[in-house]
DRENVEXRO-886859 format. One record per atom (N, C-alpha, C, O): residue number from 1; x, y, z. Coordinates in Angstrom, 3 decimals. Atoms other than C-alpha are relative to their C-alpha. Layout:
PT   num         xx         yy         zz
PT   NUM          X          Y          Z
...
***
This chain:
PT   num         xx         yy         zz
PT     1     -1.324     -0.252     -0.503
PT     1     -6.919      5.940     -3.960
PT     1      0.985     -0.189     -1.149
PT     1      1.206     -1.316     -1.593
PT     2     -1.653      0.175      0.523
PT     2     -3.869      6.333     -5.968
PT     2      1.310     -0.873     -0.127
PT     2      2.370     -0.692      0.473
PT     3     -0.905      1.264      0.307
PT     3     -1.951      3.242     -7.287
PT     3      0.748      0.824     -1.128
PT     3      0.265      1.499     -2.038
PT     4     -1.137     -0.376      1.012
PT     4      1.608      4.121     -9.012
PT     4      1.022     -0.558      0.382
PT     4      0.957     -0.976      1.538
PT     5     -1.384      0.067     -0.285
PT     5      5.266      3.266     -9.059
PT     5      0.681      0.798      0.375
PT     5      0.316      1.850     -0.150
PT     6     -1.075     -0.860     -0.446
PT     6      8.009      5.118     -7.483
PT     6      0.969     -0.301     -0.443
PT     6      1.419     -1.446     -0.439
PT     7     -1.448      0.899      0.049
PT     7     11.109      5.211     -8.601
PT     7      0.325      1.675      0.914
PT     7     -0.456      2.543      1.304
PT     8     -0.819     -0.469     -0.823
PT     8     13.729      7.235     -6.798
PT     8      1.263      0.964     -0.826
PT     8      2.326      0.611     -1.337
PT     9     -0.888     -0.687      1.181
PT     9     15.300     10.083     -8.687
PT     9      0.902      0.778      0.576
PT     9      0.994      0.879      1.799
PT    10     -1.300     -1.238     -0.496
PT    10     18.185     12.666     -8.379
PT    10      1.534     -0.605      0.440
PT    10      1.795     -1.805      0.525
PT    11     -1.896     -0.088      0.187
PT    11     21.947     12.539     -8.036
PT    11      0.061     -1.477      1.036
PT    11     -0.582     -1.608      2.078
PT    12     -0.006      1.738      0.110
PT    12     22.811      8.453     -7.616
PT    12      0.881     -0.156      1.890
PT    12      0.477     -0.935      2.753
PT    13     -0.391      0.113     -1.125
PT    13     25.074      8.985     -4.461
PT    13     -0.679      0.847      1.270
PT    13      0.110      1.164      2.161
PT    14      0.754     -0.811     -1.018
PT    14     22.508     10.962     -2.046
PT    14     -0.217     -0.756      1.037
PT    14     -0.078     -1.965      0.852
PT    15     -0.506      0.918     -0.822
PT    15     22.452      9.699      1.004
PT    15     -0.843     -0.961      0.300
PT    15     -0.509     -2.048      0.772
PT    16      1.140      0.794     -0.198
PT    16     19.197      8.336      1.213
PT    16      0.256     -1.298     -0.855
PT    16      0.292     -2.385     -0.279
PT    17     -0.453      1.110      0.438
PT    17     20.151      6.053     -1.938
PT    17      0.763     -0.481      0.280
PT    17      0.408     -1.659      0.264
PT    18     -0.715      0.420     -0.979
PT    18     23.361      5.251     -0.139
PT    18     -0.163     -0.711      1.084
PT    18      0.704     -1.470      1.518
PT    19      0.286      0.506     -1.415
PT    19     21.623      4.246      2.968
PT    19     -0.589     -1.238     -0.731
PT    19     -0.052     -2.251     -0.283
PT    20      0.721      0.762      0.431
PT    20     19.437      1.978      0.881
PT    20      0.911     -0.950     -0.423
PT    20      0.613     -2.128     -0.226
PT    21     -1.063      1.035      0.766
PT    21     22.406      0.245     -0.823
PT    21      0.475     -0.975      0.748
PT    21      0.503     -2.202      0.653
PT    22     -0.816      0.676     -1.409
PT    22     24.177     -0.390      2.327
PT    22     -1.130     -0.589      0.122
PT    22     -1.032     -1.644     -0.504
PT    23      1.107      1.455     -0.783
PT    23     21.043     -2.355      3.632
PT    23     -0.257     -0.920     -0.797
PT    23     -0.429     -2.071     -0.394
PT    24     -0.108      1.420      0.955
PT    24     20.821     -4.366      0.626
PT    24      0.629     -0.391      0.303
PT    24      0.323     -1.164      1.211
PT    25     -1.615      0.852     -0.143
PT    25     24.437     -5.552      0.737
PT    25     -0.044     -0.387      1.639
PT    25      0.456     -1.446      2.018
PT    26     -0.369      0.586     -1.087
PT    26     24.220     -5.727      4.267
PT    26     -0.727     -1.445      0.741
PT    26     -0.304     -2.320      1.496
PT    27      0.824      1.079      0.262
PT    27     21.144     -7.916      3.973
PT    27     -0.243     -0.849     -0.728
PT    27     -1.153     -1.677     -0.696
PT    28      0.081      0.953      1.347
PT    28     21.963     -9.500      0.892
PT    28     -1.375     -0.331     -0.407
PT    28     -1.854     -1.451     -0.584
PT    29      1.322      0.035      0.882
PT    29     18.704     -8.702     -0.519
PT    29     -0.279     -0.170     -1.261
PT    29      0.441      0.631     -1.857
PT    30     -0.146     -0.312      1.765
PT    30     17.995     -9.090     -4.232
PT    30     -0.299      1.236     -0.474
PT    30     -0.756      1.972      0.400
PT    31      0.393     -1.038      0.828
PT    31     17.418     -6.253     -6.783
PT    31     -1.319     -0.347     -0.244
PT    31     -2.166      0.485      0.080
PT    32      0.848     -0.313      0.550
PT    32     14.802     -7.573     -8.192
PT    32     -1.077     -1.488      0.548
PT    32     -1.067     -2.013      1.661
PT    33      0.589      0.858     -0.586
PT    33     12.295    -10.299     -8.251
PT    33     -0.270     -1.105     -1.514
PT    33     -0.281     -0.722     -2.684
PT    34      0.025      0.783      1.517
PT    34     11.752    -13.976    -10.640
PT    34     -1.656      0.491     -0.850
PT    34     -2.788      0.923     -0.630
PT    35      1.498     -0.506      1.193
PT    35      9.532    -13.442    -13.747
PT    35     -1.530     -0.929      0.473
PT    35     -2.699     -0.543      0.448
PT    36      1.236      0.385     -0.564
PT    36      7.253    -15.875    -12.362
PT    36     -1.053      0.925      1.264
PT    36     -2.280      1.020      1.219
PT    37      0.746     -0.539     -0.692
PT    37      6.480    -13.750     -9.226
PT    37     -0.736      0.987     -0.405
PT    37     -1.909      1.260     -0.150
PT    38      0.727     -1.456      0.713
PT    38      6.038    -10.627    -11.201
PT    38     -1.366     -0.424     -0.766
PT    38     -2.357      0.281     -0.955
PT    39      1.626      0.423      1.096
PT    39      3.206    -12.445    -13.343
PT    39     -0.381     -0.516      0.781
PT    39     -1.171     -1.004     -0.027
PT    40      0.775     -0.030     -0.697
PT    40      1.682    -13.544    -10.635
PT    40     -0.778      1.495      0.362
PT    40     -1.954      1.820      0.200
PT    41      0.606     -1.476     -0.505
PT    41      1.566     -9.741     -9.159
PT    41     -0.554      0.399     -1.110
PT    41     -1.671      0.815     -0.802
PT    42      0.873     -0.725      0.827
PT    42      0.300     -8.519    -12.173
PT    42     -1.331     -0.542     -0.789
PT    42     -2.063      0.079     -1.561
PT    43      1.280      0.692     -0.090
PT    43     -2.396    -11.279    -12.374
PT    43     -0.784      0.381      0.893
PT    43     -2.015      0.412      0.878
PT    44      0.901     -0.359     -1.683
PT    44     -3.393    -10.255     -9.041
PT    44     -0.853      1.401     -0.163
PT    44     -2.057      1.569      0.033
PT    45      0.710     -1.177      0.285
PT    45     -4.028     -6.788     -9.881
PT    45     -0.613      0.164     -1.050
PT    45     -0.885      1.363     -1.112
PT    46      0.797     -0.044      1.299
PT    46     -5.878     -7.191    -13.244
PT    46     -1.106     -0.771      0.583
PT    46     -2.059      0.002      0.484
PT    47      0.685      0.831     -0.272
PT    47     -8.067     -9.815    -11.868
PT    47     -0.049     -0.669      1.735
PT    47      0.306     -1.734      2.240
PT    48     -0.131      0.236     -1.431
PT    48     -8.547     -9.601     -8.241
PT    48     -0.841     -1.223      0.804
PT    48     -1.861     -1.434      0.149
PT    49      1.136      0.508     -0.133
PT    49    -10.475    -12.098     -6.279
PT    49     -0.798      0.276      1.569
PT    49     -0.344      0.361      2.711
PT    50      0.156     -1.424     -1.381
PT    50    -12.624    -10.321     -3.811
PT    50     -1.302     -1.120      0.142
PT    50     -2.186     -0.497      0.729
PT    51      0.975      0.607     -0.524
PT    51    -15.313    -13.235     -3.395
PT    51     -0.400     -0.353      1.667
PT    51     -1.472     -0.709      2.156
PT    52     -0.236      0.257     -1.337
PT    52    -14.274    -13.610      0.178
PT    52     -0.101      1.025      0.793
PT    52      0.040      1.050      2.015
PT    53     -0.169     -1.354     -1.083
PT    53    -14.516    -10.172      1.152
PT    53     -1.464      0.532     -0.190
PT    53     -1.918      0.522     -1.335
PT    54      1.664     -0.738     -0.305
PT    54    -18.196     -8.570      2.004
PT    54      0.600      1.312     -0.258
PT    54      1.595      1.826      0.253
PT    55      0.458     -1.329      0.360
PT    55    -19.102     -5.356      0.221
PT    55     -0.514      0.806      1.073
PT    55     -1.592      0.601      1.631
PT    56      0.830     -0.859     -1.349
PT    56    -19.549     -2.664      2.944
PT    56      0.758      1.693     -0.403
PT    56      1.372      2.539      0.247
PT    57     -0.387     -1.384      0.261
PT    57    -19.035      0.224      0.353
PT    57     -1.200      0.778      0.008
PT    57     -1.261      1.851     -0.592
PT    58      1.069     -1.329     -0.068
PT    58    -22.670      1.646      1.349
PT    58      0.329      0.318      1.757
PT    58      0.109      1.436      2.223
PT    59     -0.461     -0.588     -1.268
PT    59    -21.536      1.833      4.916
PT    59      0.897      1.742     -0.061
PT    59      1.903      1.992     -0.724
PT    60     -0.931     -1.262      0.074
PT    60    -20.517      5.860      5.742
PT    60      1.109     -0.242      0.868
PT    60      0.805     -0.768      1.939
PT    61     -1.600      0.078     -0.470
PT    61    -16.732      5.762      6.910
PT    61      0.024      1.826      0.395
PT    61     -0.455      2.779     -0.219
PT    62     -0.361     -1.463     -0.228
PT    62    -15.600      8.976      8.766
PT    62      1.867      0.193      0.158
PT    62      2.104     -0.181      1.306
PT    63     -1.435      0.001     -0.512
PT    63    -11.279      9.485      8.920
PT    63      0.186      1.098      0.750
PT    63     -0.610      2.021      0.921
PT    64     -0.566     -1.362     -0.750
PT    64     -9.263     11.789     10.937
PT    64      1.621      0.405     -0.562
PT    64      2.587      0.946     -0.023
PT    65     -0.670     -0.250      1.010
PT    65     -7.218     11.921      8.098
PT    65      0.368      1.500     -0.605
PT    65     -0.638      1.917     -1.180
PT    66     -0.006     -1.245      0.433
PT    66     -5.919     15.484      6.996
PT    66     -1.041     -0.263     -1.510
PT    66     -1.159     -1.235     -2.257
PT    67      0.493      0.385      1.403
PT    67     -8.312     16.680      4.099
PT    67      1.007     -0.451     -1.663
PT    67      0.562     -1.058     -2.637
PT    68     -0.785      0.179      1.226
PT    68     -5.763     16.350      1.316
PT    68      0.879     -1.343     -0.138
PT    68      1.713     -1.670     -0.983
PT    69     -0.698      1.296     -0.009
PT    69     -4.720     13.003      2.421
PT    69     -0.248     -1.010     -1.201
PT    69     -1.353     -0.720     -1.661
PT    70      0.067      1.099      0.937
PT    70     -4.658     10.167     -0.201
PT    70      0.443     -1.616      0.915
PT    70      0.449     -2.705      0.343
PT    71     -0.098      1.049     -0.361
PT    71     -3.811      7.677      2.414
PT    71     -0.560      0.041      1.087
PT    71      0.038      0.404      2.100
PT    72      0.790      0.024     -0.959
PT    72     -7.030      7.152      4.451
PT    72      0.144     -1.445      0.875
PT    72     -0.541     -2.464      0.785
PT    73     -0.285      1.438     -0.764
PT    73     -5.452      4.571      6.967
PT    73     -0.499      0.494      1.470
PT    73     -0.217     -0.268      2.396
PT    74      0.635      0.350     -1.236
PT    74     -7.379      6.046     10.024
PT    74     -1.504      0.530     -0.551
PT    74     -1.954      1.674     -0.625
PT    75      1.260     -0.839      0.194
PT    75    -10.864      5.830      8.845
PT    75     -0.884     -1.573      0.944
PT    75     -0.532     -2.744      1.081
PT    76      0.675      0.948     -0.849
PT    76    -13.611      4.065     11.088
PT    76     -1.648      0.075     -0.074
PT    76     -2.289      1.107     -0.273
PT    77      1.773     -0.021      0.215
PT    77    -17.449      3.146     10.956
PT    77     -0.393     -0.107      1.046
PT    77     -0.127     -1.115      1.701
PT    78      0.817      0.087     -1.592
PT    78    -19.463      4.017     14.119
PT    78     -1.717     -0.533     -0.727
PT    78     -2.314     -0.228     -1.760
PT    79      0.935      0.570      0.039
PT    79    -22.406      2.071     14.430
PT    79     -0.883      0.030      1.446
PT    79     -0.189     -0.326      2.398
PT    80      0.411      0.002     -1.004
PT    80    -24.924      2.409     17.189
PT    80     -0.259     -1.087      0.082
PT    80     -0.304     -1.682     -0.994
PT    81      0.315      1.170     -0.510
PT    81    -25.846     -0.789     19.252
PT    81     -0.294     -0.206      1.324
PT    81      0.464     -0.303      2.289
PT    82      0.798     -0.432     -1.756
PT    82    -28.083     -0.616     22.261
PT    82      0.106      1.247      0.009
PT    82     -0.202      2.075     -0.849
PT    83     -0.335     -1.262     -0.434
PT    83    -26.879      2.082     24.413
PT    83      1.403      0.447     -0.760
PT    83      1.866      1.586     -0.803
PT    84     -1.278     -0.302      0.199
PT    84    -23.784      1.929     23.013
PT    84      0.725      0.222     -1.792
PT    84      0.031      0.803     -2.626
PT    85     -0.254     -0.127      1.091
PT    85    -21.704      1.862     19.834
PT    85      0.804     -1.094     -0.519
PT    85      1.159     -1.093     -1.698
***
């Protein structure tokens, strides 16, 4: 799957960036984030720790995902069991 950044381009007052502004200010959200968190996040993704999670990449997965999707968030493993599944 496809890991990247977005940024948000084209003419600065559009309304979409506009809308976004207003909910900062209205939420007094920050811009950005402290240097500590960021080096955490980018510890995280260089060096993941996946000891806790079971390997079940020989299991077949089927989605109902359009084919050209890149974001397979309905995919599911049928398994028979008894009569059932």
């Amino acid at each position: 799957m496809p890991r990247r950044h977005l940024r948000m381009t084209g003419a600065a007052d559009c309304s979409l960036g506009a809308a976004l502004r207003a909910l900062r200010t209205e939420l007094d959200l920050p811009t950005g984030f402290p240097d500590r968190a960021m080096a955490e996040a980018e510890e995280a993704v260089r060096a993941p720790d996946l000891s806790a999670h079971e390997d079940a990449t020989d299991l077949p997965f089927l989605t109902v995902d359009p084919p050209a999707s890149t974001d397979l968030d309905q995919a599911m493993h049928l398994e028979r069991r008894g009569r059932g599944y």
